[in-house]
Backbone bond lengths (Angstrom), bond angles and torsions (degrees), N, CA, C in turn:
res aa  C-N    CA-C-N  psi(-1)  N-CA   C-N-CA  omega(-1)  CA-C   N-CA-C  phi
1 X - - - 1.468 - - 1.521 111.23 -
2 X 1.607 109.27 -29.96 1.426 91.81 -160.78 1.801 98.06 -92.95
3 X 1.526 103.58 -17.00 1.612 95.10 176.61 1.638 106.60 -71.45
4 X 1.238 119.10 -48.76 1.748 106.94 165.07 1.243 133.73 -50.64
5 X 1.473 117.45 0.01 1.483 119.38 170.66 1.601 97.73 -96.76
6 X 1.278 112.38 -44.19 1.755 125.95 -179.51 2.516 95.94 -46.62
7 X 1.143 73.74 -51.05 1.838 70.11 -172.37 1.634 104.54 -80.45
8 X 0.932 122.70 -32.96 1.741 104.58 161.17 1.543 136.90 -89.15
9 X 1.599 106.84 18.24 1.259 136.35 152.19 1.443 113.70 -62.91
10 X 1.748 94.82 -59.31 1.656 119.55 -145.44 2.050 86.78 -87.46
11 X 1.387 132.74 -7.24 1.180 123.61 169.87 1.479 146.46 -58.87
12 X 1.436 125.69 116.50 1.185 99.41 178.81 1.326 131.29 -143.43
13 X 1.025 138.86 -160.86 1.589 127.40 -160.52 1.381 105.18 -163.54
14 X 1.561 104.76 112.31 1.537 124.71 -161.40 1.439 116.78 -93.72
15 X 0.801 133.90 139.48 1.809 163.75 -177.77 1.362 95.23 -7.29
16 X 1.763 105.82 -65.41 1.516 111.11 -155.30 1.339 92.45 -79.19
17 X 1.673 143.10 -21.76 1.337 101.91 169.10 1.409 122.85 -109.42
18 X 1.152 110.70 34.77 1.408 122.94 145.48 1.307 118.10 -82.75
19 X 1.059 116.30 -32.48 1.779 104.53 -179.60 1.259 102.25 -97.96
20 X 1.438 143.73 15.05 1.077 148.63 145.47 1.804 127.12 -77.04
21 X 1.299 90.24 -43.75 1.583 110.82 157.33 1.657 117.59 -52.34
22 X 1.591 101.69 -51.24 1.429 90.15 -169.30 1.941 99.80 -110.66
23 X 1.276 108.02 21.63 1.481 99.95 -179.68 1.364 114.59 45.79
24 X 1.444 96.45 40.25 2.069 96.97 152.46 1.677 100.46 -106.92
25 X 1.297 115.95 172.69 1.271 153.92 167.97 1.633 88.31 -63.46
26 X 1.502 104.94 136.79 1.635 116.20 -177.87 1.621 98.26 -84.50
27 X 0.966 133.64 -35.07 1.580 131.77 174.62 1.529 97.51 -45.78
28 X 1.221 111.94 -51.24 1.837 112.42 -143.97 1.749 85.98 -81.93
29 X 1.296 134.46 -23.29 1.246 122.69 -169.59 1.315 96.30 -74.39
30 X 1.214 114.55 -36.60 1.752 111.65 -156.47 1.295 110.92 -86.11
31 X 1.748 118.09 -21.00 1.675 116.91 136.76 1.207 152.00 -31.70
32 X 1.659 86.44 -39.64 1.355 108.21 163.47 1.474 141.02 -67.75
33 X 1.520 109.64 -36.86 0.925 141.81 179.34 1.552 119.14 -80.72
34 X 0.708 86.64 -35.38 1.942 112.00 163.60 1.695 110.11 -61.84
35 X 1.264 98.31 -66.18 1.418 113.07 169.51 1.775 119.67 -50.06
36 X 1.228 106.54 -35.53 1.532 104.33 -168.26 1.467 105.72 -97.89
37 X 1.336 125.17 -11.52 1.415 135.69 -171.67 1.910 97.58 -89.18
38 X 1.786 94.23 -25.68 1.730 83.96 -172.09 1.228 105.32 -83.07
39 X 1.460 112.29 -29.87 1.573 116.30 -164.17 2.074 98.44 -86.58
40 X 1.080 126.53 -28.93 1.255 115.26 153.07 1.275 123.90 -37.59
41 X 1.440 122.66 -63.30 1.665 132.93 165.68 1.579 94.52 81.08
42 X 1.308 138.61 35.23 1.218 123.36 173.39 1.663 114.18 -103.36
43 X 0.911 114.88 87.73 2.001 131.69 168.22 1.463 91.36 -17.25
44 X 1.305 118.73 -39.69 1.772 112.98 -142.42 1.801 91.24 -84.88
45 X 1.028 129.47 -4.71 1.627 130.06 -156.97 1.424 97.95 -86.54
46 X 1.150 126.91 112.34 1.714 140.49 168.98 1.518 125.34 -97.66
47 X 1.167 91.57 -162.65 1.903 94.21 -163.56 1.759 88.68 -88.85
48 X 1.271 129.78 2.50 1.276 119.69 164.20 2.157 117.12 -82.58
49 X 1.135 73.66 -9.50 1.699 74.26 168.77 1.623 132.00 -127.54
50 X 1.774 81.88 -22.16 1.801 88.75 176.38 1.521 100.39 -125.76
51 X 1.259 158.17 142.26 1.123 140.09 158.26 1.580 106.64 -125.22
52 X 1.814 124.76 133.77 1.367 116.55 165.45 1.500 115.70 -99.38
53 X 1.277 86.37 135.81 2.182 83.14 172.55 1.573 98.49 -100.18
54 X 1.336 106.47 172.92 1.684 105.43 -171.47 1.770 73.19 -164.64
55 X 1.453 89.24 156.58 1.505 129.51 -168.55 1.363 97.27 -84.29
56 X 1.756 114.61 173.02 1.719 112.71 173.07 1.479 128.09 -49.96
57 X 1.567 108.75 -37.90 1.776 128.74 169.41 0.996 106.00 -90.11
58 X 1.497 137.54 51.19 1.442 134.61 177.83 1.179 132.29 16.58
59 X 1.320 128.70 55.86 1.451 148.27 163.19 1.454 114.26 -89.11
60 X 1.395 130.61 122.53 1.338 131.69 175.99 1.689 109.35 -44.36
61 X 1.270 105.14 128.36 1.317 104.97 -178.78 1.312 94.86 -97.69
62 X 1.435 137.27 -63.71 1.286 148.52 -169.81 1.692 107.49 -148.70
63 X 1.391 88.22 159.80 1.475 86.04 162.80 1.822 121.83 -134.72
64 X 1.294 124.64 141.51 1.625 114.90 -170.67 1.457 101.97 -107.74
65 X 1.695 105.11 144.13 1.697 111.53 -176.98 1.283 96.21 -120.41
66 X 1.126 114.28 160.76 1.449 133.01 155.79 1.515 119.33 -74.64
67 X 1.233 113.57 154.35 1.682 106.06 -173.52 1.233 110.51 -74.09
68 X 1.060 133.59 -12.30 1.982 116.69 154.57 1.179 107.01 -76.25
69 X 1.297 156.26 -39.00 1.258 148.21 -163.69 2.005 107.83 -66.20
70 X 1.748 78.09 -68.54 1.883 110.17 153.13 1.500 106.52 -2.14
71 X 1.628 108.94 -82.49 1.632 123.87 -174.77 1.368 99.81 -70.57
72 X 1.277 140.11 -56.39 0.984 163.29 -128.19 2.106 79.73 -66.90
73 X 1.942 105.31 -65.95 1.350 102.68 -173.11 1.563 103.87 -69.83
74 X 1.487 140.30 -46.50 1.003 126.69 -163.18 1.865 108.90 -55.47
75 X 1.368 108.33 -18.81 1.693 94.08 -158.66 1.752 104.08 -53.75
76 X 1.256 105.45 -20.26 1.695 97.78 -175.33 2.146 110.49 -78.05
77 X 1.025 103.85 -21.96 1.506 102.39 -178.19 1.678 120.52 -83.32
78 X 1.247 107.75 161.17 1.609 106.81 -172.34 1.952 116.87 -34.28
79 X 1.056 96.29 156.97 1.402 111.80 165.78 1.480 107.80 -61.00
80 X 1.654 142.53 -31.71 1.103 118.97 176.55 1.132 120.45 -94.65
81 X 1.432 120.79 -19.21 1.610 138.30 158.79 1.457 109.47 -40.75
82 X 1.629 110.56 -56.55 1.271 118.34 175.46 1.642 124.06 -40.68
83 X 1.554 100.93 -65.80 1.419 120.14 153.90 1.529 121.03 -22.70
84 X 1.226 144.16 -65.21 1.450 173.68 115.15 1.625 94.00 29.85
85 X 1.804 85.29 -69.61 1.540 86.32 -163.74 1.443 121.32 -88.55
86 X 1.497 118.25 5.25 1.068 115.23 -148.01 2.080 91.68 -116.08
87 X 1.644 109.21 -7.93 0.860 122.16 -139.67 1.887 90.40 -114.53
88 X 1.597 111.95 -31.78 1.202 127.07 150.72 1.504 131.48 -59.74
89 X 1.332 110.53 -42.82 1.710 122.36 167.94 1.600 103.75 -52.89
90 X 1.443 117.08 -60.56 1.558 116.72 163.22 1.354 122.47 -40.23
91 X 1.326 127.52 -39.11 1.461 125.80 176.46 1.389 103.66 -68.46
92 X 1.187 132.99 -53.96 1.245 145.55 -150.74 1.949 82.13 -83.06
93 X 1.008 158.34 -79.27 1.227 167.67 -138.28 1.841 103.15 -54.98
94 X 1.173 87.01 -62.05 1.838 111.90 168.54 1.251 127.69 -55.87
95 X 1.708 125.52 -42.29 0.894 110.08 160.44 1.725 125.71 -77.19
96 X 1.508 104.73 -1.61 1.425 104.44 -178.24 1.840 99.78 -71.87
97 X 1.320 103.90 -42.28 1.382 101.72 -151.44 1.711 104.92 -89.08
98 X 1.374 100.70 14.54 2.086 104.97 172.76 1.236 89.49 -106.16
99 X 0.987 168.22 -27.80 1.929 133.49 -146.69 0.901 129.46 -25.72
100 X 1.638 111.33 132.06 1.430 137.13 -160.64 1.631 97.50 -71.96
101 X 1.523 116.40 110.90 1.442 113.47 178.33 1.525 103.95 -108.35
102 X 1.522 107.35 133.41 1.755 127.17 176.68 1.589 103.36 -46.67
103 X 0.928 113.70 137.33 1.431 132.95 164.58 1.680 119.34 -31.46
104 X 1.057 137.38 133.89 1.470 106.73 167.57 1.351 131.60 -103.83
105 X 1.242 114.00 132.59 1.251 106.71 -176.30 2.110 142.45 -55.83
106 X 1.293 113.44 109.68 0.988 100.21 -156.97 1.645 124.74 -92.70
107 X 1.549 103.08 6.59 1.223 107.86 -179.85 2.100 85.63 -132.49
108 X 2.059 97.97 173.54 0.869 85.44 165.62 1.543 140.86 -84.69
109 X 1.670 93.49 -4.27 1.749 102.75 -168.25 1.701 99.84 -71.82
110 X 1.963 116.22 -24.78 1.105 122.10 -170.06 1.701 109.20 -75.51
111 X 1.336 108.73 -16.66 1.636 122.49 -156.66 1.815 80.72 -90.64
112 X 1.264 119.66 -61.98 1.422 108.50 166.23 1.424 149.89 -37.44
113 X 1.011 101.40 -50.99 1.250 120.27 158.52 1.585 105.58 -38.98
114 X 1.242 116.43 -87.73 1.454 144.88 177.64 1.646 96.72 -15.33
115 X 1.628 114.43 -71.02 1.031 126.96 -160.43 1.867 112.09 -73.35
116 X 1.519 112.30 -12.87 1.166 140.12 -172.06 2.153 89.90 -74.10
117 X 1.758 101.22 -69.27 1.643 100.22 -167.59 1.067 86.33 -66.89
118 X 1.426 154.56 -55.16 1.351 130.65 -136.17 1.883 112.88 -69.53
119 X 1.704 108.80 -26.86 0.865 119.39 -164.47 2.389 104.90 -67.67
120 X 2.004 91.05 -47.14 1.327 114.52 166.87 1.619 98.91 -30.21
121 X 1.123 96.66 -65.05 1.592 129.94 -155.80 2.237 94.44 -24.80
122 X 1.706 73.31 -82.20 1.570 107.79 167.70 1.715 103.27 -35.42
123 X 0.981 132.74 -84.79 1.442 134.07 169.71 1.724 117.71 -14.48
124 X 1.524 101.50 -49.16 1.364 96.34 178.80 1.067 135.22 -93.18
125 X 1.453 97.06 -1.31 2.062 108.92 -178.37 1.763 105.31 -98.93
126 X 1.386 103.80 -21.27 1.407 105.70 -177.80 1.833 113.59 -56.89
127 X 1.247 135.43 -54.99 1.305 96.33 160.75 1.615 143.61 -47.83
128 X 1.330 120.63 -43.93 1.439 124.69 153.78 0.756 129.04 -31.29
129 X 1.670 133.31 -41.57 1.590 137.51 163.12 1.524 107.34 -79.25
130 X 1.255 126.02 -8.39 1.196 129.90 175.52 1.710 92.18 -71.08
131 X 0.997 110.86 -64.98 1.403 124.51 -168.70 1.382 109.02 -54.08
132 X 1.038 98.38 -68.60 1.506 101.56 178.30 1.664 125.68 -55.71
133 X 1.248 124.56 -8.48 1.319 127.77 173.06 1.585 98.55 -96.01
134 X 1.390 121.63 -3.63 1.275 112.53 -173.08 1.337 115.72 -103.82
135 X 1.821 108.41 -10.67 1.097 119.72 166.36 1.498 132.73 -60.46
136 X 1.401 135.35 137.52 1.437 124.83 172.75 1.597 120.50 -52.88
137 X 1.508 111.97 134.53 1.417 120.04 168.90 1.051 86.88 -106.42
138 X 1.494 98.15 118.11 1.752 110.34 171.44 1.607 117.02 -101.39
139 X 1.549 118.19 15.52 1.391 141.88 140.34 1.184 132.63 -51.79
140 X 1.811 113.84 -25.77 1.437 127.58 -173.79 1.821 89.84 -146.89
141 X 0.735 131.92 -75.12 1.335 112.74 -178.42 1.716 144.54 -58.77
142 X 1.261 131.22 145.66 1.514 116.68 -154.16 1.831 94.30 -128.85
143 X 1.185 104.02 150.27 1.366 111.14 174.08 1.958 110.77 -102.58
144 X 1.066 115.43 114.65 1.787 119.42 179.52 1.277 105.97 -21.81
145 X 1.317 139.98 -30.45 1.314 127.48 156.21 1.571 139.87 -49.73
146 X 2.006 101.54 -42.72 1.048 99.31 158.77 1.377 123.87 -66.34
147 X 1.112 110.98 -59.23 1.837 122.37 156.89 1.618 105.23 14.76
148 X 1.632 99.99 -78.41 1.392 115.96 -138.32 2.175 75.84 -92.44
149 X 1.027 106.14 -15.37 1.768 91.80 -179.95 2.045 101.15 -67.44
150 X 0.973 96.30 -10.16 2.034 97.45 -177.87 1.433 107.16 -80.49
151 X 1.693 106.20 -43.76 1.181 125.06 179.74 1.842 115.73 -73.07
152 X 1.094 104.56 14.49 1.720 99.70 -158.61 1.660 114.56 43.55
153 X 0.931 118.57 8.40 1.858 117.02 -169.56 1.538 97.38 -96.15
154 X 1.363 118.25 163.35 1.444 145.69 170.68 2.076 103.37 -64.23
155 X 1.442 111.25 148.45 1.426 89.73 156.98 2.046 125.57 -73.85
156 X 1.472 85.42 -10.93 1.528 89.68 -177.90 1.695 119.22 -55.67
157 X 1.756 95.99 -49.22 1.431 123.12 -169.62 1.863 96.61 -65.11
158 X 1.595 109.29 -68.92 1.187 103.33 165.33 1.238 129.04 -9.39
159 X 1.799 113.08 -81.60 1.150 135.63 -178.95 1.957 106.24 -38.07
160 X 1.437 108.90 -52.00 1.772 97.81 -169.68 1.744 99.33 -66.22
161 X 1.182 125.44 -30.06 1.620 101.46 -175.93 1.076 116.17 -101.45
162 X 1.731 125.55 17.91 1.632 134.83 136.74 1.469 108.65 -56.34
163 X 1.145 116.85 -45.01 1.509 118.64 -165.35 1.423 106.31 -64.81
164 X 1.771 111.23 -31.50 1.925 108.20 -166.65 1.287 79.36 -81.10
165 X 1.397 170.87 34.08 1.171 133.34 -162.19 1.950 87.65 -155.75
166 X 1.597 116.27 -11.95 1.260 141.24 161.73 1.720 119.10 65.72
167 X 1.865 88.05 35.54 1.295 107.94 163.17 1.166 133.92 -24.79
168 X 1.825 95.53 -63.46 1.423 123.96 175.48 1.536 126.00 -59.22
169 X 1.037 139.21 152.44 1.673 140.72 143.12 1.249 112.14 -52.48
170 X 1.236 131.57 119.15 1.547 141.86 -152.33 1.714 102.42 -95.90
171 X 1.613 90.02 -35.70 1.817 100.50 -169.33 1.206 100.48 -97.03
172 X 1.523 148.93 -4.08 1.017 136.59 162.46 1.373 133.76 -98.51
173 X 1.159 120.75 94.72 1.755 154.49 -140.39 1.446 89.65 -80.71
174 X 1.198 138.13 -71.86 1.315 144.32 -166.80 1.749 121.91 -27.16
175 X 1.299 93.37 -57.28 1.242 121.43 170.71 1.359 145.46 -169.97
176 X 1.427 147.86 160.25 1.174 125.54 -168.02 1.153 132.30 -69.76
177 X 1.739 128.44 118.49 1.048 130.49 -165.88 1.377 110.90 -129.83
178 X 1.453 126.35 138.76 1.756 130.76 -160.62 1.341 95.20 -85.31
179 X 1.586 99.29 130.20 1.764 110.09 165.19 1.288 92.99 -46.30
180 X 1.730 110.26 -177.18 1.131 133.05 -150.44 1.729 88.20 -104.89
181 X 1.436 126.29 -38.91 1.375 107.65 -155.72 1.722 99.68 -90.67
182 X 1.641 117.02 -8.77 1.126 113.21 177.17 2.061 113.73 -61.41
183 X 1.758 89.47 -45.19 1.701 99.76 179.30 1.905 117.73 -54.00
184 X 1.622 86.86 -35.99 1.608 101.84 -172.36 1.277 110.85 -52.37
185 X 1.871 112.40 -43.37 1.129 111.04 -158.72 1.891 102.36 -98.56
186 X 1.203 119.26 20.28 1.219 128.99 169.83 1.352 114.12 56.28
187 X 1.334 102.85 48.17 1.397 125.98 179.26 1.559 112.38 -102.50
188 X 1.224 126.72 -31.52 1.575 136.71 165.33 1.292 117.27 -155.48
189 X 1.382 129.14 146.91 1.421 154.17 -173.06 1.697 113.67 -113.66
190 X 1.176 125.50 132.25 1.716 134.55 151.40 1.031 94.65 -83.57
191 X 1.593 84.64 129.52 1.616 111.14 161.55 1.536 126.77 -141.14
192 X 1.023 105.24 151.21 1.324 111.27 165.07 2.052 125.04 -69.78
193 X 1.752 93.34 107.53 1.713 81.66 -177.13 1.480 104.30 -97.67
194 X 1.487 107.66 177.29 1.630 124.00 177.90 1.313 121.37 -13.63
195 X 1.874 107.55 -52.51 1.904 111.74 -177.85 1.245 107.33 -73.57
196 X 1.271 125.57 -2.68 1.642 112.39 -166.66 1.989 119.81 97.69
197 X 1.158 95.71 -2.11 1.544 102.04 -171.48 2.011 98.83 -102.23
198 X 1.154 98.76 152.53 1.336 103.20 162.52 1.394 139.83 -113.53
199 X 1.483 97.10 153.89 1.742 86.79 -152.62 1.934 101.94 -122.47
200 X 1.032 124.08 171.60 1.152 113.92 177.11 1.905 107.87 -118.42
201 X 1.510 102.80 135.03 1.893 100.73 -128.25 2.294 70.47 -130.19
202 X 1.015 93.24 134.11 2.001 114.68 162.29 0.772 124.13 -62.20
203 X 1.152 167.68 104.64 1.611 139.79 173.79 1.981 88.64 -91.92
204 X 1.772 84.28 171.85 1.330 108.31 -168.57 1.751 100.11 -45.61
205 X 1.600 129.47 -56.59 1.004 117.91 155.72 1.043 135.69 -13.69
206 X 1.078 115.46 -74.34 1.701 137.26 -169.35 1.679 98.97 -56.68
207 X 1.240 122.69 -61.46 1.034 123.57 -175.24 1.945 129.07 -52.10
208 X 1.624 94.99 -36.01 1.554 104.11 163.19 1.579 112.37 -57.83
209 X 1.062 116.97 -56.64 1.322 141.40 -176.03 1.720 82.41 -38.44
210 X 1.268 112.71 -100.71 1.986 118.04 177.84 1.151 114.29 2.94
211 X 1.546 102.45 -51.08 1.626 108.37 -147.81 1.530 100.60 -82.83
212 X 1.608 106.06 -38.88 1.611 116.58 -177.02 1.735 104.34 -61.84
213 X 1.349 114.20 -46.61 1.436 111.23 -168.74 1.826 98.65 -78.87
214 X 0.864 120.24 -18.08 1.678 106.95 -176.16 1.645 111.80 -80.75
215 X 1.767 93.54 -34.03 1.568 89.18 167.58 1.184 132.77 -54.60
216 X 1.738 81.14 -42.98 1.805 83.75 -170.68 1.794 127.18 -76.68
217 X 1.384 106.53 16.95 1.104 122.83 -158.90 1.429 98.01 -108.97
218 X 1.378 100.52 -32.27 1.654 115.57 -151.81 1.139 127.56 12.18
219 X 1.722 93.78 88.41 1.437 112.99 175.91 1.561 113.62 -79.10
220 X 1.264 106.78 134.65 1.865 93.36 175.11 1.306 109.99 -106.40
């Protein structure tokens, strides 16, 4: 019970199918949302309730709410809009709280078996989770663009007073890659983004860290 309350906590429901739900324009939702997050004014609101994804050039791709936030924006739109969305949170709620449970096995040749695909099972998803853990969470990780969007600065500008400070991999020409004591100190991660290329990604850490050393530098 209490992990099925934990996963309909952790649920959420993103921009584009809200404005699909209620047949608005995905721009105008994410106006919205913008709007209701400012007029909330709560500092304390995290990526557990609101999360933005953004594209390779950091452009909002979408954004996902939690079902208080969720209602929270619809209360201003029509009564059937309301309906729509309120009527989807229920779908989504329900199927959390059925899970499809495996059969049980009632002999042991059946318990084998069982334990035989599941093992397959495992075998064949393991690259996919390979992959997929290698993918960017752009929930916790930041690209020097966003970075330098805190800073009002360019990632370019950014980027040269990473280099005095020897953020970067000096010997690796190709592209930008984090010294070793920056990764150590869990200040930034390589990753693998969407095209297959890798990028060198901030985490929330890493990014304080930027902001503290650029101040204190005060670069203009």
């Amino acid at each position: 019970m209490q992990q099925l309350m934990q996963q309909n906590a952790d649920r959420m429901m993103s921009s584009r199918e809200i404005a699909e739900l209620c047949g608005k324009n995905h721009s105008h939702v994410l106006r919205d949302i913008r709007e209701m997050i400012k007029q909330i004014g709560n500092p304390s609101l995290d990526y557990k309730q609101y999360q933005t994804l953004r594209d390779d050039i950091g452009r909002t791709a979408s954004i996902n709410l939690n079902k208080d936030l969720t209602m929270t924006l619809i209360t201003g739109y029509r009564a059937d809009i309301r309906y729509q969305v309120i009527k989807r949170w229920q779908e989504l709620e329900q199927s959390a709280a059925a899970p499809v449970m495996p059969a049980i096995p009632q002999t042991f040749s059946e318990a084998l078996l069982l334990a035989g695909s599941l093992q397959q099972k495992i075998e064949q998803d393991a690259p996919k989770v390979a992959h997929y853990d290698s993918i960017v969470d752009r929930h916790a990780l930041l690209t020097a663009t966003q970075v330098g969007q805190k800073l009002g600065v360019s990632a370019q500008k950014l980027n040269v007073f990473l280099d005095t400070l020897n953020v970067y991999n000096k010997t690796v020409k190709r592209s930008r890659v984090f010294s070793t004591w920056f990764t150590a100190k869990g200040l930034g991660e390589l990753k693998q983004v969407a095209n297959g290329r890798d990028q060198a990604l901030f985490t929330l850490k890493g990014e304080a860290w930027v902001v503290s050393q650029y101040q204190k530098a005060e670069v203009v």
